[in-house]
C-alpha positions as CSV (number, residue, x, y, z in Angstrom):
1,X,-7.7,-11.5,-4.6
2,X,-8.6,-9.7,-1.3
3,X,-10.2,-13.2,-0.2
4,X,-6.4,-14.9,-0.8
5,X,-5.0,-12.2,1.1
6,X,-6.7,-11.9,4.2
7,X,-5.9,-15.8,4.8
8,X,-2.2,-15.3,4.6
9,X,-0.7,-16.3,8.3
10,X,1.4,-13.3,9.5
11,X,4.7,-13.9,9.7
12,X,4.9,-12.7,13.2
13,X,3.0,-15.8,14.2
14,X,5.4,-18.4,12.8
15,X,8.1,-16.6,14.7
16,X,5.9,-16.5,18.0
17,X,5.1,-20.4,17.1
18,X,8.7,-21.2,16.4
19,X,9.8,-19.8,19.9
20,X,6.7,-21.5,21.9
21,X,7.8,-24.6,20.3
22,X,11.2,-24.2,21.4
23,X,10.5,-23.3,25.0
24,X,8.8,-26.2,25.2
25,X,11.4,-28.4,23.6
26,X,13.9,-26.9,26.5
27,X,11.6,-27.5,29.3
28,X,10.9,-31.2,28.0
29,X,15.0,-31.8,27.4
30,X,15.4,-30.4,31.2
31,X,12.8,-32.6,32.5
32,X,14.1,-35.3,31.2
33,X,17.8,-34.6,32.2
34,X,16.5,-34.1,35.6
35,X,14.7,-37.1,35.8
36,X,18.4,-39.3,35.0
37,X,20.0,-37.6,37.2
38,X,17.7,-38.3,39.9
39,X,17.3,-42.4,38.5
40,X,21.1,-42.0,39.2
41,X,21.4,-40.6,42.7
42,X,18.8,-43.0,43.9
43,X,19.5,-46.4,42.1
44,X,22.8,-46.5,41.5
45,X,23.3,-50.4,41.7
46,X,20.0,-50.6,38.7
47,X,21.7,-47.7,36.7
48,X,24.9,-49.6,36.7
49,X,23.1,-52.9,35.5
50,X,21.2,-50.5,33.0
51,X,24.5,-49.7,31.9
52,X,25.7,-52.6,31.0
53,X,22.4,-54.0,29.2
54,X,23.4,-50.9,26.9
55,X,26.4,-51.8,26.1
């Protein structure tokens, strides 16, 4: 029994885990926003035409 309990994982951890991995989901979302926006302000003419492939 002592064995099964001193390989539990904390709690604490999956919080600290949850909140890492959403900090880096944030920063990758941001990133990524960033990068279209700057696509946008520098190729306006290929974003149009991107556009319209889309559609």
């Amino acid at each position: 029994m002592d064995n099964k309990e001193n390989k539990k994982i904390p709690s604490a951890l999956f919080e600290v885990v949850f909140e890492m991995v959403s900090y880096i989901d944030e920063i990758d979302r941001k990133k990524y926003k960033d990068k279209n926006i700057l696509k946008d302000s520098y190729n306006k003419s290929i974003n149009n035409v991107d556009k319209t492939n889309i559609r």
